[in-house]
C-alpha positions as CSV (number, residue, x, y, z in Angstrom):
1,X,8.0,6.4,-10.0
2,X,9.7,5.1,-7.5
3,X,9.1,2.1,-5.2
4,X,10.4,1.5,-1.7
5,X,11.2,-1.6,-0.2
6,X,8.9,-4.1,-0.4
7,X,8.5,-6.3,2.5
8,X,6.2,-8.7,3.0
9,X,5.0,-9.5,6.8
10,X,2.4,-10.4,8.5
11,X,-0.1,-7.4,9.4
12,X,1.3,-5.8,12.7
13,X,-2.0,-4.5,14.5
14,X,-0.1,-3.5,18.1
15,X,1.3,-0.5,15.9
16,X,-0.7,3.1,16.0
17,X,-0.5,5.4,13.2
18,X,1.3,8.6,14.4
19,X,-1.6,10.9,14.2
20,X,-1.1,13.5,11.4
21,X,1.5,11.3,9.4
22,X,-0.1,10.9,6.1
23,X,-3.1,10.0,4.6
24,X,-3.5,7.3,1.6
25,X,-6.8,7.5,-0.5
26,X,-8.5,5.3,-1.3
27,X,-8.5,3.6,1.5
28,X,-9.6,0.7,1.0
29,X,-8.3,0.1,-2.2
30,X,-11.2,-2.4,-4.0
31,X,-10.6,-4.1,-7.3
32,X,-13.7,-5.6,-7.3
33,X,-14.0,-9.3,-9.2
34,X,-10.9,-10.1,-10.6
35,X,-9.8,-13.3,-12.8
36,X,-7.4,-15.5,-11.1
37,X,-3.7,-15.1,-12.3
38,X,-4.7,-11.9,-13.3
39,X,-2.6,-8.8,-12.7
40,X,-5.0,-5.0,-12.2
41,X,-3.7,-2.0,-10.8
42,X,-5.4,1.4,-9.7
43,X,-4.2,4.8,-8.7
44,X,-3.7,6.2,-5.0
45,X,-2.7,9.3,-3.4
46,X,-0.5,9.9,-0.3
47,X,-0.8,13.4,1.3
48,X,1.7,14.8,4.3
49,X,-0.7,16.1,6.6
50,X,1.7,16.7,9.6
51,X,3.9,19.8,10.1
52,X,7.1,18.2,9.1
53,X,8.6,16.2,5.9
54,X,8.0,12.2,5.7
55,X,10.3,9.8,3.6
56,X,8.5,6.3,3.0
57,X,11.3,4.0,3.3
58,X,9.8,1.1,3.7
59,X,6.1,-0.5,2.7
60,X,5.5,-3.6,4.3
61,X,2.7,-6.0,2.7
62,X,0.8,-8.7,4.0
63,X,0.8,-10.2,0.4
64,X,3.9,-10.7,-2.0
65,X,1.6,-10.2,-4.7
66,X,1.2,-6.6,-4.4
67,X,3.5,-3.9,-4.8
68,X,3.2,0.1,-3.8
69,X,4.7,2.8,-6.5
70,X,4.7,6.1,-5.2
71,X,5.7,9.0,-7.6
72,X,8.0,10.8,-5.0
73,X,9.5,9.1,-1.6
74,X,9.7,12.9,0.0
75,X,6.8,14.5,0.7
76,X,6.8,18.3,2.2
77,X,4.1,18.9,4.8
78,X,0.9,19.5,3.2
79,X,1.9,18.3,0.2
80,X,-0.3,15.0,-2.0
81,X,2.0,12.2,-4.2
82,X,0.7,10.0,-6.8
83,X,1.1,6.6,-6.6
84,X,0.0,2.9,-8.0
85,X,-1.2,0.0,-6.0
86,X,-0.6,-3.3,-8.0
87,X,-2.2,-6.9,-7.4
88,X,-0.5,-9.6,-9.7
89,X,-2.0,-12.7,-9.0
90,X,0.3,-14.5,-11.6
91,X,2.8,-15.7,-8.5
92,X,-0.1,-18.1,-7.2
93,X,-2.2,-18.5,-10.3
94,X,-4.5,-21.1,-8.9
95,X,-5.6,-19.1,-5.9
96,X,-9.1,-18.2,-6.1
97,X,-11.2,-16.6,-2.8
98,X,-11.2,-13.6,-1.5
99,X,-8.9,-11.5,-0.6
100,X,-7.8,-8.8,2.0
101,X,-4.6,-7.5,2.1
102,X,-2.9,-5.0,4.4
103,X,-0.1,-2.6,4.1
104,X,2.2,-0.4,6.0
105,X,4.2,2.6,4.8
106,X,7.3,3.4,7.2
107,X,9.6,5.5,7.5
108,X,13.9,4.8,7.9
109,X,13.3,5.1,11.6
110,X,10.2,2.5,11.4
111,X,7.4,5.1,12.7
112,X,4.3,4.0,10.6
113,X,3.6,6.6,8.0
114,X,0.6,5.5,6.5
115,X,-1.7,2.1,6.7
116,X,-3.8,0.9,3.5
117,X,-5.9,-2.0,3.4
118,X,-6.6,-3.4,-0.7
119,X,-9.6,-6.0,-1.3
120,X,-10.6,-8.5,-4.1
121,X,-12.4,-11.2,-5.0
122,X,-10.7,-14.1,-7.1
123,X,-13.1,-16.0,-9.6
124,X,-12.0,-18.2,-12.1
């Protein structure tokens, strides 16, 4: 697996997705009720739907505390990658609420490849 750069930002809403870039699924991810300091992950896929090859360079979350794996970086058109999306809560182990965080796959070039939202609710 490989990961790309993890940054974490705020969630930059004045950015389109280029249609026909790639599509993540699921969208939204939802772990559900989850302990606090607790650390889950679930699967995803990331298919090129556009007519040309995509390189994620970059994913951009609004959260530190999760991280995108993605089995390849390259993806041929009309081809689907595996990835995993994980939440570890273990960097703010007293946080408990809900919450919602957003991401952004981009490319070297910064075009906005693919946008994934992931939501939980921390309980005690």
């Amino acid at each position: 697996m490989f990961v790309a750069g993890i940054v974490s930002t705020g969630w930059l809403r004045d950015e389109q997705l280029v249609p026909g870039q790639a599509i993540v699924a699921p969208s939204p991810v939802e772990f559900g009720v989850i302990r606090r300091a607790s650390k889950v992950d679930a699967s995803l896929s990331l298919s090129n739907e556009s007519a040309g090859d995509i390189r994620v360079a970059e994913i951009e979350s609004s959260c530190p505390c999760l991280s995108i794996a993605l089995d390849r970086l390259e993806i041929k058109p009309g081809e689907v990658v595996g990835g995993q999306v994980v939440l570890d809560l273990g960097m703010e182990p007293a946080f408990v609420g809900n919450l919602s965080i957003d991401v952004t796959g981009r490319s070297a070039d910064r075009h906005v490849l693919f946008r994934l939202k992931a939501n939980a609710s921390v309980r005690k």
